[in-house]
N, C-alpha and C positions, 0 to 999 in steps of 0.2 A: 686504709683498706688495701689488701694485697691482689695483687695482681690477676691471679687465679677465681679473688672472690669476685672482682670485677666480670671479668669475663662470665663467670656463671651469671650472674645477676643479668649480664648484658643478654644474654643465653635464652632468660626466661622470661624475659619484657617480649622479644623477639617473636618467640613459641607462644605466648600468651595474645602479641597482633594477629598473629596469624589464625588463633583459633579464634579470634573476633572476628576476622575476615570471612573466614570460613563460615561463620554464625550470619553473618549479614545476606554471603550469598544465600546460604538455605533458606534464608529468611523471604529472600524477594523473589517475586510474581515471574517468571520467564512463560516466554506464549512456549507452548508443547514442552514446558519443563526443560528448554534449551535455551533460547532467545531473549536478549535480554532488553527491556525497553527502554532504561536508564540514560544509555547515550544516543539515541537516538533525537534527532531536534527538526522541526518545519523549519523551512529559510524559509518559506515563501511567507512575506508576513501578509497578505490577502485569506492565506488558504489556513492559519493556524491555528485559527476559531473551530475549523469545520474538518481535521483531521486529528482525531481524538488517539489519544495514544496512550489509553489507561490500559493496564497492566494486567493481562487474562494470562489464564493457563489454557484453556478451551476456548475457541471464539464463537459462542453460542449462545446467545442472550435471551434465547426464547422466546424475541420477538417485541422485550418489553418496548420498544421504539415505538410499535406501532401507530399505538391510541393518542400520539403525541405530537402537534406540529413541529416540524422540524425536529424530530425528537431522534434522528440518524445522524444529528451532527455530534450526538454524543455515543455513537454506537464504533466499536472499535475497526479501526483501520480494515486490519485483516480479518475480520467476520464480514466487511461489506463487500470486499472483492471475493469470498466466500458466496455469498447470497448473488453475486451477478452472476458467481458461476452456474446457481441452479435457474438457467433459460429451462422456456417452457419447452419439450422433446424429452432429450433420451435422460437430463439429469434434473429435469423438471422435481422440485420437490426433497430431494435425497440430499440431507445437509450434513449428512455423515458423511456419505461419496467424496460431496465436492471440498469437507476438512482435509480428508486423504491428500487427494488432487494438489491442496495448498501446502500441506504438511510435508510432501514429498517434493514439490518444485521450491521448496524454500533449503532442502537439503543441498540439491543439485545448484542453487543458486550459490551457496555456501562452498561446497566443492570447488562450483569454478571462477567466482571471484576472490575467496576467504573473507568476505564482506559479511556483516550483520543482515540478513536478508529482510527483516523491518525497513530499516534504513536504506535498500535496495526500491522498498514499495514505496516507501515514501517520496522519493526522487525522482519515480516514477511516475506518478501518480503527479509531482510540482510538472513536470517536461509534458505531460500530457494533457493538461490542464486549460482549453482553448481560451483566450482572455475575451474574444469576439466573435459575434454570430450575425446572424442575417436574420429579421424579419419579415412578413409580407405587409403593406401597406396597400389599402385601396382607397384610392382620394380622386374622388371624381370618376365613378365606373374604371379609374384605371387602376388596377393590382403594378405596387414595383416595392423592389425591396431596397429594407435601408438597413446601414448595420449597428446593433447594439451593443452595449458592454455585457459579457455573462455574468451572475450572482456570482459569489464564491463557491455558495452549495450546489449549484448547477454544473459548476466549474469542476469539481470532486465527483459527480455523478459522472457528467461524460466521463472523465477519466478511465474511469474503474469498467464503464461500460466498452472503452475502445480496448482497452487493455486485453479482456476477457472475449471481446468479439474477434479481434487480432490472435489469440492462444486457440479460441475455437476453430476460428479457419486455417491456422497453418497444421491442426491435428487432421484436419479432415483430410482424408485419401490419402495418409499419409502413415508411414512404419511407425513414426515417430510417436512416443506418448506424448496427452494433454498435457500432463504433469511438464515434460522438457519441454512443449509448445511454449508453456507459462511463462516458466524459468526464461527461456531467451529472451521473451517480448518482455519481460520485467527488464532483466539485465540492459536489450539493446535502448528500451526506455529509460532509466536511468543513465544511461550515458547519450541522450538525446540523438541520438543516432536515427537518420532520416530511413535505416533500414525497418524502424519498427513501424507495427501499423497504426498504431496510437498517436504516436508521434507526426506520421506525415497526415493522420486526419485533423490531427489539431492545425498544421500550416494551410492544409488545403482550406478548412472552414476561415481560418482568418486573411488568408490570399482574397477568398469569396467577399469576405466582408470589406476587407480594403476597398475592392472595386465598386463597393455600394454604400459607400459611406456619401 
């Protein structure tokens, strides 16, 4: 075989991976037709069971969770920090709104990390995750509290609840949109940074709990 035939052959194996590559990406699921969930992985191996990372274009499930015990360990990641966004008030109910809201501070997380912004909430969402809580005990007319370990699932609920309570207050009175409130407290919580508010409620509740173990 000559040289020239070489090269062409080598030419159209080449052109030919690439239009398979090409066919694989259009193929596969990205959250807003951008995001890709493929490389994205839980370390935490507690929390892996109960952050579901199935592959939406839309994060809008219509709620089938509902009717279901424990039936939100199978509801996607970013639909549920979605749903904590609509608190009851000004975004009470509005689950278009608050896609926006996530759709746009996943742009801005993208801008200014160049990170996978999946993989930003997910990391997030592990650093935020309190492992220990306080209950009350009353034993003998006397109430004192003692500290317990969290469930997993409880563990994933705080999270997403401090995450979104921290985005909510640092928007308030403030220039700044919800959207970039989001984006930061994601970012400074993925890098376990004691500036975010997620973050220092999770030490504060397990400081608590230490001293009442």
């Amino acid at each position: 075989m000559s040289k020239e035939k070489r090269e062409q052959k080598e030419a159209k194996e080449t052109e030919q991976k690439k239009a398979e590559r090409k066919a694989e990406e259009e193929k596969e699921i990205k959250l807003f037709g951008k995001w890709s969930f493929k490389e994205v992985e839980v370390k935490d191996p507690g929390l892996k069971r109960y952050i579901s990372l199935k592959p939406v274009v839309v994060p809008h499930s219509m709620g089938r969770h509902e009717h279901k015990r424990f039936g939100k360990a199978n509801v996607n990641i970013v639909e549920r920090l979605v749903n904590n966004l609509m608190r009851p008030g000004k975004n009470a109910g509005k689950k278009a709104k608050a896609i926006n809201i996530v759709k746009h501070a996943f742009e801005i997380i993208h801008l200014r990390t160049g990170r996978n912004p999946i993989e930003v909430l997910v990391r997030a969402v592990e650093n935020s995750a309190p492992c220990e809580d306080t209950t009350r005990i009353a034993y003998g007319g006397i109430v004192y509290h003692l500290s317990v370990d969290v469930s997993p699932q409880r563990r994933v609920d705080l999270a997403l609840r401090y995450i979104c309570e921290g985005a909510r207050q640092a928007a308030m009175h403030n220039p700044r949109s919800i959207e970039e409130c989001l984006a930061e407290e994601l970012i400074l919580a993925a890098n376990n940074d004691m500036k975010s508010y997620a973050v220092s409620k999770r030490h504060e509740l397990e400081r608590i709990a230490m001293a009442s173990r």
